[in-house]
VOVOPA-475242 format. One record per residue (C-alpha): residue number from 1; residue in one letter; x, y, z. Coordinates in Angstrom, 2 decimals, decimal comma. Layout:
BEGIN
+-----+--------+---------+---------+---------+
: num : residu :       x :       y :       z :
+-----+--------+---------+---------+---------+
: NUM :      A :       X :       Y :       Z :
...
+-----+--------+---------+---------+---------+
***
This chain:
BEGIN
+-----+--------+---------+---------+---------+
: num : residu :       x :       y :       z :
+-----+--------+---------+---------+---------+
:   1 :      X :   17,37 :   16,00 :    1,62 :
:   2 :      X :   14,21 :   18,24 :    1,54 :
:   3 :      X :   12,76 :   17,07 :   -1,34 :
:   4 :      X :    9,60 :   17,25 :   -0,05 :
:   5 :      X :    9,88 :   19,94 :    2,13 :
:   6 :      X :    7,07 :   21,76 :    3,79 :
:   7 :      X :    4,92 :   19,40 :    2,44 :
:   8 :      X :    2,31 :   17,86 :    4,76 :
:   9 :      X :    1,41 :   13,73 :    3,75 :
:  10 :      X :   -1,28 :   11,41 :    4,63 :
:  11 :      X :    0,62 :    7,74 :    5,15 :
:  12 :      X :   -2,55 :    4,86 :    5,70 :
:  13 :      X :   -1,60 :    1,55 :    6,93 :
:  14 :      X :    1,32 :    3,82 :    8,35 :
:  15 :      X :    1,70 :    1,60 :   12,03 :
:  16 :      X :    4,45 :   -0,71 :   10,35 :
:  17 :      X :    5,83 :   -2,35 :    7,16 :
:  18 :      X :    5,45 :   -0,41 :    3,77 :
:  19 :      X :    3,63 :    2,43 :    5,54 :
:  20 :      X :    6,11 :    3,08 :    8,19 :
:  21 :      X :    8,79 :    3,02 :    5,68 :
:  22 :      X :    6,81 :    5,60 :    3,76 :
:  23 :      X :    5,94 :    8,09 :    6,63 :
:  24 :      X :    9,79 :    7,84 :    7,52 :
:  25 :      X :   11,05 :    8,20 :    4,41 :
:  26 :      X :    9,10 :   11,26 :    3,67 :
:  27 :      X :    9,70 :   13,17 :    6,74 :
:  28 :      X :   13,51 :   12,59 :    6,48 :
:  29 :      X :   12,71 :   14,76 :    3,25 :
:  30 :      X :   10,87 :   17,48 :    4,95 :
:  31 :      X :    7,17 :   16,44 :    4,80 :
:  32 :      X :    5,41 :   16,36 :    8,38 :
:  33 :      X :    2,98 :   13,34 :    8,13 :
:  34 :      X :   -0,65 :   12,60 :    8,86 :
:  35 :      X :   -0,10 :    8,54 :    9,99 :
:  36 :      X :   -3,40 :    6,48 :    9,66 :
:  37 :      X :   -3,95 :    2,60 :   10,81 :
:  38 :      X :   -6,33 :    0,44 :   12,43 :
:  39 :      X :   -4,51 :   -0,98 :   14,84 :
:  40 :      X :   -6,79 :   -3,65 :   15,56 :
:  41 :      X :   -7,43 :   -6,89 :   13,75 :
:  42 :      X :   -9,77 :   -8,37 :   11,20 :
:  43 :      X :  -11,67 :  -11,53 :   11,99 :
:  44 :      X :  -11,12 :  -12,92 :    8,13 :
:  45 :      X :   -7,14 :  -11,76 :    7,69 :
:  46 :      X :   -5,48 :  -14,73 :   10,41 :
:  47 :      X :   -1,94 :  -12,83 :   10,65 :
:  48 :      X :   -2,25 :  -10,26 :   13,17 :
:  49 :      X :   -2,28 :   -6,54 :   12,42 :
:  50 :      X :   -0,46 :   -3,48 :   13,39 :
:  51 :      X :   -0,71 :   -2,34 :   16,51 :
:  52 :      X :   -1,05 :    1,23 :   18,65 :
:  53 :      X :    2,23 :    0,65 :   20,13 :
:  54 :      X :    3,68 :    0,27 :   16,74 :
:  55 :      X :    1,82 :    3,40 :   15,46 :
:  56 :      X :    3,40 :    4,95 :   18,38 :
:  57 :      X :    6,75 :    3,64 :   17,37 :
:  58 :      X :    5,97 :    5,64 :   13,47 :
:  59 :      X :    5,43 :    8,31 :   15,64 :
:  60 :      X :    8,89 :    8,40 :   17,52 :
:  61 :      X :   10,94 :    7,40 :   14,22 :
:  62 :      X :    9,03 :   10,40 :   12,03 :
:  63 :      X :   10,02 :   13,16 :   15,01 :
:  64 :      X :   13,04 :   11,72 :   15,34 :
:  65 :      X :   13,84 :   13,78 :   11,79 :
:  66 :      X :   12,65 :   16,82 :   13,36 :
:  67 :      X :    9,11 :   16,52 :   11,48 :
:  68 :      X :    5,78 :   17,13 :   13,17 :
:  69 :      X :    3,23 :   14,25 :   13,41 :
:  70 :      X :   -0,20 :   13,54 :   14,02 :
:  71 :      X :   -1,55 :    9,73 :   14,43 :
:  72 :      X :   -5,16 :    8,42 :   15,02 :
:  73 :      X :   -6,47 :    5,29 :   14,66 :
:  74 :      X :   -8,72 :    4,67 :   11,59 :
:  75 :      X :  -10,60 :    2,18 :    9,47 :
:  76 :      X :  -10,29 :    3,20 :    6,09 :
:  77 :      X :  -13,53 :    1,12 :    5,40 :
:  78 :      X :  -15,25 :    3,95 :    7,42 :
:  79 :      X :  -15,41 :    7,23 :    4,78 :
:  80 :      X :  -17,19 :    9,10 :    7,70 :
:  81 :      X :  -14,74 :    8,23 :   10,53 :
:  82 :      X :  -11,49 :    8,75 :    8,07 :
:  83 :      X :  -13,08 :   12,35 :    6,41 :
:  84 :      X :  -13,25 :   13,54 :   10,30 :
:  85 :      X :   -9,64 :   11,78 :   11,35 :
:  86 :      X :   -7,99 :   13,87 :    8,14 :
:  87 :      X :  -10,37 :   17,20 :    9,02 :
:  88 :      X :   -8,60 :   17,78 :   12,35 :
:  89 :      X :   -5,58 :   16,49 :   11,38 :
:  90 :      X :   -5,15 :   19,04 :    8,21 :
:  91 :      X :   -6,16 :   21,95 :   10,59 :
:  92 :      X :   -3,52 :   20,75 :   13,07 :
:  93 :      X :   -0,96 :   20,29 :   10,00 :
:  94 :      X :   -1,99 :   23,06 :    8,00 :
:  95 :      X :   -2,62 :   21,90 :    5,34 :
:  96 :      X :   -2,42 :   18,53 :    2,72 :
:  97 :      X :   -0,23 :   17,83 :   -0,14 :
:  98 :      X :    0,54 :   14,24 :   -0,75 :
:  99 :      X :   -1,94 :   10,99 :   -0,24 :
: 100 :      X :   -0,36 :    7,64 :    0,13 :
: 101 :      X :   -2,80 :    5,39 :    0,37 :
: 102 :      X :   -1,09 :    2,10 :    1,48 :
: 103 :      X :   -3,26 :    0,22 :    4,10 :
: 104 :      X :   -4,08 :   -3,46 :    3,10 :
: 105 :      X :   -4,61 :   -6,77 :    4,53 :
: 106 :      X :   -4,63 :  -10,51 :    2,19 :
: 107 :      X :   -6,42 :  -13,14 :    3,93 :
: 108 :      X :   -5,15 :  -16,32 :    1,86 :
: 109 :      X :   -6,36 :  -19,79 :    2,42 :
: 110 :      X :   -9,38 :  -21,64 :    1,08 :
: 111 :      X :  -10,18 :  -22,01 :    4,22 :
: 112 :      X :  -11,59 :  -18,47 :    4,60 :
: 113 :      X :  -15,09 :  -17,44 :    4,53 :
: 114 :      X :  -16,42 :  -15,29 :    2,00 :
: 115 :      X :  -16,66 :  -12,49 :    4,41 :
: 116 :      X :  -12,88 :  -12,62 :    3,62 :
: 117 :      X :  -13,42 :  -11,50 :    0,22 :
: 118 :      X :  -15,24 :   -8,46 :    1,59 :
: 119 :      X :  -13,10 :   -7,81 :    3,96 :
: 120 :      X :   -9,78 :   -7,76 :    1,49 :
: 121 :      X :  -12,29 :   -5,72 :   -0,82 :
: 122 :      X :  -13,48 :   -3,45 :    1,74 :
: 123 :      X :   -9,85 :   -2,50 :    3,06 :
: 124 :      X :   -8,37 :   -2,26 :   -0,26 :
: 125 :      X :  -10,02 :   -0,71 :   -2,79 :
: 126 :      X :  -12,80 :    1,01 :   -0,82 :
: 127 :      X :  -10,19 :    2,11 :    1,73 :
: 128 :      X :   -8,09 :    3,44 :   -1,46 :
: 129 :      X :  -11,04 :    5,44 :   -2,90 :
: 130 :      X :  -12,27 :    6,93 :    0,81 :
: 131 :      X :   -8,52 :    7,76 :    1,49 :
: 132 :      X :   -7,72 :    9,42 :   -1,70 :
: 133 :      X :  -11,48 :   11,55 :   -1,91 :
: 134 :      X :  -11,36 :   12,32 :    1,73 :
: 135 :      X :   -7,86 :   14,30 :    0,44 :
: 136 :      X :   -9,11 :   15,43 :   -2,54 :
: 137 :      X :  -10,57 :   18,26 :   -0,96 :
: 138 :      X :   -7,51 :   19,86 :    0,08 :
: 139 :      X :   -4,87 :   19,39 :   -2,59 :
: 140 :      X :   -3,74 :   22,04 :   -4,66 :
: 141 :      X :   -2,34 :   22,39 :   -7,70 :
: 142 :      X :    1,11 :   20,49 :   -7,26 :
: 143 :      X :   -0,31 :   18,16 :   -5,04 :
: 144 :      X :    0,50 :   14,00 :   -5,40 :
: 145 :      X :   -1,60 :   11,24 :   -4,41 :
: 146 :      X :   -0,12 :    7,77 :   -4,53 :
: 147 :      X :   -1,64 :    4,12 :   -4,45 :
: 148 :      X :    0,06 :    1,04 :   -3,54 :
: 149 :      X :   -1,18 :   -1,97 :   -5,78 :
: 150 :      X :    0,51 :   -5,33 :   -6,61 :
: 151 :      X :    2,00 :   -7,27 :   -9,01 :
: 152 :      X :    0,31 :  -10,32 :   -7,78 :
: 153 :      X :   -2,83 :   -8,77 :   -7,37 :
: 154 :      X :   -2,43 :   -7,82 :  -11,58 :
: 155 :      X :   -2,21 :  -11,71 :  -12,32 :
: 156 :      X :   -5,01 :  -13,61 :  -13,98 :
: 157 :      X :   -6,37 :  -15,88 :  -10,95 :
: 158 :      X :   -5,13 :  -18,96 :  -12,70 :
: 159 :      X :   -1,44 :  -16,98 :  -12,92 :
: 160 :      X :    0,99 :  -19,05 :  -11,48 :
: 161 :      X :    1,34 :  -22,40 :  -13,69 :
: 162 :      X :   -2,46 :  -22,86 :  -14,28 :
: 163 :      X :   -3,24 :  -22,48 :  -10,24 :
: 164 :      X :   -4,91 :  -19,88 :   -8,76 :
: 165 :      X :   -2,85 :  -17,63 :   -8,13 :
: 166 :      X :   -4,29 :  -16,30 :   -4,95 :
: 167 :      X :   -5,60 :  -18,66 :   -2,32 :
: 168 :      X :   -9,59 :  -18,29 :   -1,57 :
: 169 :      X :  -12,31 :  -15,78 :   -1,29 :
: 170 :      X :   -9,37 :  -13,21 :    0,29 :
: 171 :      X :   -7,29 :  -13,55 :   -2,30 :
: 172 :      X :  -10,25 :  -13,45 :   -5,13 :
: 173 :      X :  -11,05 :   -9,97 :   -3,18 :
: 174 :      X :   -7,41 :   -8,47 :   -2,62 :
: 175 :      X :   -6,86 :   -9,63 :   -6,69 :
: 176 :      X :   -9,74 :   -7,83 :   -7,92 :
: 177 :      X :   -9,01 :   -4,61 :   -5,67 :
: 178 :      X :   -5,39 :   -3,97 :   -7,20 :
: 179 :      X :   -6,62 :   -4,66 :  -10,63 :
: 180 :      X :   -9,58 :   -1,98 :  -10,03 :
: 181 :      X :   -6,70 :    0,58 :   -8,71 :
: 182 :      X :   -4,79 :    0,39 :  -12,42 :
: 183 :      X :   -7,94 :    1,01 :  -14,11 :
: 184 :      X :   -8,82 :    3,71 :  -10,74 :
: 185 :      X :   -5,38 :    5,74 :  -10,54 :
: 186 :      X :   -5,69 :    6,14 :  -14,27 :
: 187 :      X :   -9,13 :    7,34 :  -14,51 :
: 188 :      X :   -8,58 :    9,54 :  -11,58 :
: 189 :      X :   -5,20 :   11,17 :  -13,14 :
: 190 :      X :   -7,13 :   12,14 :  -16,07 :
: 191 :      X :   -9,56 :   13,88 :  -14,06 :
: 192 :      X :   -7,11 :   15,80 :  -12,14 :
: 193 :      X :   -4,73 :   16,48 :  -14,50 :
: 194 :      X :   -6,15 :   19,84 :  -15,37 :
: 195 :      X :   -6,10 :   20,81 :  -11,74 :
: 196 :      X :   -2,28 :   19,68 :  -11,93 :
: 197 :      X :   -2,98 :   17,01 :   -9,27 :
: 198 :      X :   -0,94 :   13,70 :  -10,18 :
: 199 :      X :   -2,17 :   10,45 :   -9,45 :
: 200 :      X :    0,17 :    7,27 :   -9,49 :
: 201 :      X :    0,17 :    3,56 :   -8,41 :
: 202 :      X :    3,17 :    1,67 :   -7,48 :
: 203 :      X :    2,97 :   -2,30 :   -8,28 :
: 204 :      X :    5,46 :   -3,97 :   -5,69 :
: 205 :      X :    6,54 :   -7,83 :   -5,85 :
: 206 :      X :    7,15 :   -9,51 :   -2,90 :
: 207 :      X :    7,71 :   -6,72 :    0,17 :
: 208 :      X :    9,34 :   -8,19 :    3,26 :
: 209 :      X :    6,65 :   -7,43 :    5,97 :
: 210 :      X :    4,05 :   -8,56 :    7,63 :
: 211 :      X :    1,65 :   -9,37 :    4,67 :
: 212 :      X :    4,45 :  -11,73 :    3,22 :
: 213 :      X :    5,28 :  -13,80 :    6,12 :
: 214 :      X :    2,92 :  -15,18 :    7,43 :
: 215 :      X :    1,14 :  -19,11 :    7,66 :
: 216 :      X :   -1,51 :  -18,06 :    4,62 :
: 217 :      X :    1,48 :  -16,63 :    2,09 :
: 218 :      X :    4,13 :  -19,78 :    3,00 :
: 219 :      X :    0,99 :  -22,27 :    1,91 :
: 220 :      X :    0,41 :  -20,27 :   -1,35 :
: 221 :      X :    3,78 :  -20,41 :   -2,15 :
: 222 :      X :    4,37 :  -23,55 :   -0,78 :
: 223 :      X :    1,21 :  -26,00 :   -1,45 :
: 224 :      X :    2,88 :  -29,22 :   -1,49 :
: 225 :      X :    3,57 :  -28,96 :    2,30 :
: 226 :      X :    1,06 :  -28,87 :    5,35 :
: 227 :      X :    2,49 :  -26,39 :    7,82 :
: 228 :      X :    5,51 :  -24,71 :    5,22 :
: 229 :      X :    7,83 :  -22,14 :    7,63 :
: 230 :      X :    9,14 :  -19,14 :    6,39 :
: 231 :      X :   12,42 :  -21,44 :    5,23 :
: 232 :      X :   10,02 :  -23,06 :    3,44 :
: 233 :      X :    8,78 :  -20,36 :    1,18 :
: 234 :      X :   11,80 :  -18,67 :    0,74 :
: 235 :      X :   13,32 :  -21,63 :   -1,53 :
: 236 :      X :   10,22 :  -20,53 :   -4,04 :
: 237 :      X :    9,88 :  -16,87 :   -3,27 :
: 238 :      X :   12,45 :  -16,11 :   -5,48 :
: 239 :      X :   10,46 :  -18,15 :   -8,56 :
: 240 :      X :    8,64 :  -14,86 :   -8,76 :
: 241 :      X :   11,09 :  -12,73 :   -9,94 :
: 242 :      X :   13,40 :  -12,43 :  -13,44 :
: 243 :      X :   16,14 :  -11,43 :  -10,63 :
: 244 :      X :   17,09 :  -13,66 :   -8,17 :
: 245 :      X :   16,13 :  -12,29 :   -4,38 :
: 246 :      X :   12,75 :  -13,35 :   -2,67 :
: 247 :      X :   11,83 :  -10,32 :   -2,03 :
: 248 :      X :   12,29 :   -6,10 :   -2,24 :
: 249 :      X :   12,82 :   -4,30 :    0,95 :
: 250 :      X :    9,96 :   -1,29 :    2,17 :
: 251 :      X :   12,59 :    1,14 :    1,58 :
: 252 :      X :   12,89 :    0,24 :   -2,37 :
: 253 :      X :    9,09 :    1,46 :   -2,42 :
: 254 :      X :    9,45 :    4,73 :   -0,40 :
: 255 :      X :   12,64 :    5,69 :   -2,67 :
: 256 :      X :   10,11 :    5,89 :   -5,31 :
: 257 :      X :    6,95 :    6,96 :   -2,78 :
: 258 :      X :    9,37 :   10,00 :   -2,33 :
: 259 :      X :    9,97 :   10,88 :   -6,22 :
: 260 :      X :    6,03 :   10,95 :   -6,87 :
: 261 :      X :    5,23 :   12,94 :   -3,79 :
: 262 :      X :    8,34 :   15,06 :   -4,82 :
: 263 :      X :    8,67 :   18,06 :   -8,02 :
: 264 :      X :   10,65 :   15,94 :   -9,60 :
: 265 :      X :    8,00 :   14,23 :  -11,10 :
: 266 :      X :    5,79 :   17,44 :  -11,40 :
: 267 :      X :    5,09 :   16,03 :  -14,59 :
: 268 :      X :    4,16 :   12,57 :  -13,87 :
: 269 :      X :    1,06 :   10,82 :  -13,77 :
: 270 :      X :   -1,60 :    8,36 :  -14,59 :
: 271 :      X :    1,13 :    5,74 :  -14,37 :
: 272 :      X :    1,88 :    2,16 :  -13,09 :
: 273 :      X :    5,06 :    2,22 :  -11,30 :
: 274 :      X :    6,58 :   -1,75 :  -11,02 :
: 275 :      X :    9,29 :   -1,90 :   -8,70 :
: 276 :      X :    9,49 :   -6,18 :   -8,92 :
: 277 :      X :   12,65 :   -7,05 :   -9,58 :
: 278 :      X :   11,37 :   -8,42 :  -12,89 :
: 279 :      X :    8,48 :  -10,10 :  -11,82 :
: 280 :      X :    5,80 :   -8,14 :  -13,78 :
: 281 :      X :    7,64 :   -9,42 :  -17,30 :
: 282 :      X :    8,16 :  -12,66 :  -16,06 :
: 283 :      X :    4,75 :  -13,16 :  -15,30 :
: 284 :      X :    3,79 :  -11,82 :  -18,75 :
: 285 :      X :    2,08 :   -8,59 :  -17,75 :
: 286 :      X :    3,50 :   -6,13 :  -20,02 :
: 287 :      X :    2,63 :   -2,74 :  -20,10 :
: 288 :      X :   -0,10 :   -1,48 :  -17,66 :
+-----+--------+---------+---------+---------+
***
């Protein structure tokens, strides 16, 4: 307990799945949170987004652990919107220490329009660069910011046995974004590593939220059917991964969300962090 305590952390995406997880995780070690999300959806990305009664429900789980919270509703395609959000939020806080910039969407299907490529663009790599600079600002010496990538979004787009490996313009744009955030978190740890500001990404495999199950994710993994269920996909989910499960839980991500934003890796940066059961060397990724 307290590893990160009196530490104040910006969560995006925070209304539910990997962000929740995140915010939770890191006030049960001491860290009152700044908890960002749309909560709204996007006309390109078909399965439905978070909600405000489910950044309301962050809300109640982070002060149940006794940790102070603010939450607003923000696009993190809007720098403007997001630098005033964080502004009042850091004076209510007191401060900012740790950036998690999580919030992402993956409109799959050919079927999408090419807005969908800006859109899955848009949200996650400008969202990542407007989240982190908007922090920038206030982080001291000691401070961690953290990105969330993907292992799937690291694979060549004809990955998986000579198909591409995401589905459509949304999956061309939410490829290209985590790809830009190895060569991004790098660049950027350089930068800040005289300032003793570290600068991670995390590279998850499948995460069992939202993002994963839903109709556009079952008919990637799952091609040879018309309307695959979640049954469906889970029989090649696991095809993935060297290990055999489907899928990691949020939790495995914030363990290690929690050890970045913590001093125990006071010393650790510009790095790719897979946590993918395997997936990254069975995919033939290597070192990143």
């Amino acid at each position: 307990m307290n590893r990160v305590n009196g530490k104040v952390a910006l969560v995006t995406g925070a209304a539910r799945g990997q962000g929740r997880s995140h915010a939770v995780a890191l006030a049960d070690e001491g860290a009152d949170i700044i908890a960002f999300d749309i909560c709204e959806d996007i006309e390109t990305n078909e399965y439905p987004l978070a909600t405000e009664a489910d950044l309301e429900e962050t809300k109640t789980l982070v002060e149940k652990s006794g940790r102070r919270i603010i939450t607003d509703k923000v696009d993190v395609r809007d720098r403007v919107g997001l630098q005033r959000a964080l502004a009042s939020a850091v004076a209510g806080l007191g401060g900012l220490d740790i950036v998690v910039a999580n919030a992402g969407i993956c409109p799959l299907g050919n079927h999408i329009p090419v807005a969908g490529f800006v859109d899955a663009f848009d949200v996650d790599f400008i969202g990542v660069v407007n989240t982190v600079h908007a922090g920038l600002q206030y982080l001291r010496a000691g401070a961690s910011v953290i990105v969330t990538g993907s292992v799937a979004g690291l694979v060549p787009q004809t990955g998986f046995n000579g198909q591409q490996a995401l589905q459509g313009p949304g999956g061309d744009g939410y490829g290209l974004a985590k790809k830009m955030i190895r060569t991004y978190t790098q660049s950027l740890a350089l930068t800040m590593g005289p300032s003793s500001i570290r600068v991670n990404a995390i590279h998850p495999t499948n995460v069992d939220t939202d993002m994963l199950h839903n109709r556009g994710m079952y008919k990637t993994f799952r091609p040879d059917l018309s309307e695959p269920t979640r049954e469906d996909a889970e029989v090649t989910f696991p095809f993935m991964q060297s290990m055999p499960v489907p899928y990691v839980a949020p939790a495995d991500i914030s363990h290690a969300v929690v050890y970045l934003a913590s001093d125990e890796s006071r010393y650790v940066t510009g790095q790719q962090l897979f946590i993918d059961a395997g997936a990254g060397m069975k995919l033939g990724l290597g070192s990143v």
